[in-house]
C-alpha positions as CSV (number, residue, x, y, z in Angstrom):
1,X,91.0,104.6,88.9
2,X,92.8,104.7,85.3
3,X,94.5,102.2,83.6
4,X,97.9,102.7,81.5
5,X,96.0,104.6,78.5
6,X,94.3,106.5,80.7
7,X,91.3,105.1,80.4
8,X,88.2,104.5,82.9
9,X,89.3,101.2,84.8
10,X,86.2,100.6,86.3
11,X,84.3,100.9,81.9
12,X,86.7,97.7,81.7
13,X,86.6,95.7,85.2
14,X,83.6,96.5,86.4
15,X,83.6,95.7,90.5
16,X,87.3,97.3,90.5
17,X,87.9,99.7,93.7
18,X,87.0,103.1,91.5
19,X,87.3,105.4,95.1
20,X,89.5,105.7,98.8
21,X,86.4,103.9,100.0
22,X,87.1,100.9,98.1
23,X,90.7,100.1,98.6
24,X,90.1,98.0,101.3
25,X,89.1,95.0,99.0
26,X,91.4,92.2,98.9
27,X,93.6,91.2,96.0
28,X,91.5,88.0,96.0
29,X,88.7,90.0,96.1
30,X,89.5,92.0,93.0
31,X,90.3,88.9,91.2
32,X,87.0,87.6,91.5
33,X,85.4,90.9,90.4
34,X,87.3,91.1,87.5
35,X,86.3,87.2,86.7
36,X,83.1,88.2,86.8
37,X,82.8,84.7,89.1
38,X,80.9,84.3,92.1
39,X,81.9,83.2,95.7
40,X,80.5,81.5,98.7
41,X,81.4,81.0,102.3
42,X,79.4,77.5,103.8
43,X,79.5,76.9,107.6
44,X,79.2,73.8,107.8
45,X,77.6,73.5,111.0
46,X,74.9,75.1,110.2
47,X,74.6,74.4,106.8
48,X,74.0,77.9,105.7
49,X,75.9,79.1,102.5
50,X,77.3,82.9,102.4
51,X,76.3,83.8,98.9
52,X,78.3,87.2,97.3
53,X,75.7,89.0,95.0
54,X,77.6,87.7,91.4
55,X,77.1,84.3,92.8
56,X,73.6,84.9,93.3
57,X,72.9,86.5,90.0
58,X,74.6,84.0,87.8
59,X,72.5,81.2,89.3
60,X,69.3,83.3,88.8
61,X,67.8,83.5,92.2
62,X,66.3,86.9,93.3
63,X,68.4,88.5,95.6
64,X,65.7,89.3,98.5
65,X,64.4,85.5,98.3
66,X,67.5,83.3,97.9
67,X,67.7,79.8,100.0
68,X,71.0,80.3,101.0
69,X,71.5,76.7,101.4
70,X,73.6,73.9,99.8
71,X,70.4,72.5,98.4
72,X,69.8,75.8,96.9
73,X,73.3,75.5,95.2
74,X,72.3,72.2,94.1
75,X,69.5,72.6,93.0
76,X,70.3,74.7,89.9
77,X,73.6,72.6,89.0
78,X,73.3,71.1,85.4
79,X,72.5,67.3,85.8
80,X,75.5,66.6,83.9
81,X,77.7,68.3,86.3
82,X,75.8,67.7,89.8
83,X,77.7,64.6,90.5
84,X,81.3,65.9,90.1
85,X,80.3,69.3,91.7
86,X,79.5,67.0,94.3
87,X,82.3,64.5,94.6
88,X,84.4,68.0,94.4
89,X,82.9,69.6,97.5
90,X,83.1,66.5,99.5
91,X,87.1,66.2,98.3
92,X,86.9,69.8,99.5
93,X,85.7,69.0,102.9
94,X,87.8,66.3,103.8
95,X,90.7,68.4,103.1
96,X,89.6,71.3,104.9
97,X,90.7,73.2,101.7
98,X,89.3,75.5,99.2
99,X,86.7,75.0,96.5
100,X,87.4,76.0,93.3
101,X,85.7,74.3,90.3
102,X,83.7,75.1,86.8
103,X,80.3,73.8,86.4
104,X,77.2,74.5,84.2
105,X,73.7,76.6,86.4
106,X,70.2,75.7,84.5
107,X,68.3,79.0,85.2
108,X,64.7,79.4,86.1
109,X,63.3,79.9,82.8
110,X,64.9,76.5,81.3
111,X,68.2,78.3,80.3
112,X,72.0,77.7,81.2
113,X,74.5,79.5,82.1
């Protein structure tokens, strides 16, 4: 895919639909990739959380080991922010709406992101 100039669109949003196989993405979908944010679907019935693979990188869990719980999710919030993220989700719930918020992850090796 090339953008007005020309130019590689994929060199400048990476995740963008770059063949015929892609195209089936979602306008949402592309949004998010060109964020460079991450998602997450939670049943919560089951309390499982769907992590996409940004989501999963940016809070620093391996990929083949992730807890894809809530108390995973948790668990790397900055302490600053856990209590908001919180109240958020539960606002969230009550709703039945969608989550949207900003928040600070402390990563395994003491860092932040």
């Amino acid at each position: 895919m090339k953008d007005h100039g020309g130019e590689d669109a994929e060199a400048h949003w990476p995740g963008l639909a770059s063949d015929a196989a892609d195209t089936r993405r979602t306008h949402p979908e592309l949004a998010v990739a060109a964020a460079g944010v991450g998602t997450f679907d939670w049943d919560l019935f089951t309390g499982t959380l769907i992590w996409d693979e940004r989501l999963i990188e940016l809070f620093g869990y391996d990929p083949s080991a992730v807890d894809q719980t809530i108390e995973a999710f948790r668990a790397r919030l900055h302490p600053d922010d856990a209590s908001g993220v919180s109240a958020q989700l539960q606002q969230t719930i009550d709703a039945w709406g969608s989550y949207q918020d900003e928040f600070r992850v402390m990563l395994p090796e003491g860092g932040q992101r």
